[in-house]
PLY file of the C-alpha trace (Angstrom):
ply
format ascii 1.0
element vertex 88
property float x
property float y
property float z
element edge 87
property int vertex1
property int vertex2
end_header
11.71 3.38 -0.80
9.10 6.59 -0.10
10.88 9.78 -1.34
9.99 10.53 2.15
9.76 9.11 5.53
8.30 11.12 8.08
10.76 11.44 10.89
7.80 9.46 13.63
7.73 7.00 11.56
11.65 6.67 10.97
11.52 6.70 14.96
8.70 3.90 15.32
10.69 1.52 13.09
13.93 2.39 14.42
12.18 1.09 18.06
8.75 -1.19 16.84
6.65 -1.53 20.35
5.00 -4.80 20.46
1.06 -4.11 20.23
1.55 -0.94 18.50
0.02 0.48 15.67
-0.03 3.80 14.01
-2.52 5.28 11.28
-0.13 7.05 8.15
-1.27 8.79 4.98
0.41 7.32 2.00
1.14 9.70 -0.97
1.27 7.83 -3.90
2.44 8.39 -7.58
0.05 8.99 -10.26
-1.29 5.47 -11.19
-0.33 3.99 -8.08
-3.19 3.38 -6.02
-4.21 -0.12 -7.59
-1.26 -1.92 -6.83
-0.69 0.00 -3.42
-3.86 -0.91 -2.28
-3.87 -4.46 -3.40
-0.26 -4.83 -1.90
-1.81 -3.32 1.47
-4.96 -5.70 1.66
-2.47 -8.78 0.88
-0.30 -7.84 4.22
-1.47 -9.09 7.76
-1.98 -6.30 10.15
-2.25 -3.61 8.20
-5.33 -2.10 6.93
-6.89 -0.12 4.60
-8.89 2.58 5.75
-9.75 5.07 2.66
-8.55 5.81 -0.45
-9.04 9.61 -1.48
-8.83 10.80 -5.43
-5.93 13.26 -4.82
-3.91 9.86 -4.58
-3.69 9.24 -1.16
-4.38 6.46 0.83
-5.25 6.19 4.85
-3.48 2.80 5.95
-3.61 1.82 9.85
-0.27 -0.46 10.17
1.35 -2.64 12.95
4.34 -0.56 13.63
6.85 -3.34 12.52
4.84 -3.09 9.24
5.93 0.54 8.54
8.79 -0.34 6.66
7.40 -2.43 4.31
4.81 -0.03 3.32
7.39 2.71 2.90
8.93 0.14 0.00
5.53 -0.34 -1.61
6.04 0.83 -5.54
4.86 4.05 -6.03
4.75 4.94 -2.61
6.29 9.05 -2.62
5.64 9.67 1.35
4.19 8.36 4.70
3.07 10.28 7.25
1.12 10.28 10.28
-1.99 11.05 9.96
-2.52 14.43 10.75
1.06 15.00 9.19
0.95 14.71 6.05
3.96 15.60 3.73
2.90 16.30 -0.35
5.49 16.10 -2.48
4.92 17.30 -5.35
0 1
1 2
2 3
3 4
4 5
5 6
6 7
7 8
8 9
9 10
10 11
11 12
12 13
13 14
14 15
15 16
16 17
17 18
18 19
19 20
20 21
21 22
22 23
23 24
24 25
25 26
26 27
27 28
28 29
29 30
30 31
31 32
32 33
33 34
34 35
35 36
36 37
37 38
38 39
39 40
40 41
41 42
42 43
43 44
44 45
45 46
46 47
47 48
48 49
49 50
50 51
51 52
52 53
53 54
54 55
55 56
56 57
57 58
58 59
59 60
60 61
61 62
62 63
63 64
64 65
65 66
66 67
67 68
68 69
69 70
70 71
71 72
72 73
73 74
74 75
75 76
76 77
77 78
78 79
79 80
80 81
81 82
82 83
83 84
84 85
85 86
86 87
């Protein structure tokens, strides 16, 4: 499980709304990013958006998704986007 979990998206898999979907930052460990974002293009709606090289990738996920992604290996945080947590 992510070191940490943002506490929106604790909230939006505590109570999924059908039809929702929500665009998070993961924060990945260091030779993560492979496997997270061959793990993320295996699972049905989610999506990957953009990887960037500080290790961090932009996924936009089906909120009863969101706790799957947060149990990716290698996966340190999630965040909204716009919220980003870096833990160093």
């Amino acid at each position: 499980m992510a070191e940490f979990v943002h506490p929106d998206i604790e909230d939006a898999m505590r109570n999924p709304t059908a039809g929702s979907s929500m665009t998070v930052i993961l924060v990945l460990e260091k030779e993560a990013t492979a496997g997270v974002e061959t793990a993320v293009s295996g699972m049905d709606r989610v999506s990957h958006r953009r990887t960037f090289d500080a290790g961090m990738v932009l996924v936009e996920a089906s909120g009863d998704r969101l706790g799957e992604l947060c149990d990716l290996s290698g996966v340190k945080s999630i965040s909204p986007e716009g919220e980003m947590a870096i833990l160093a």
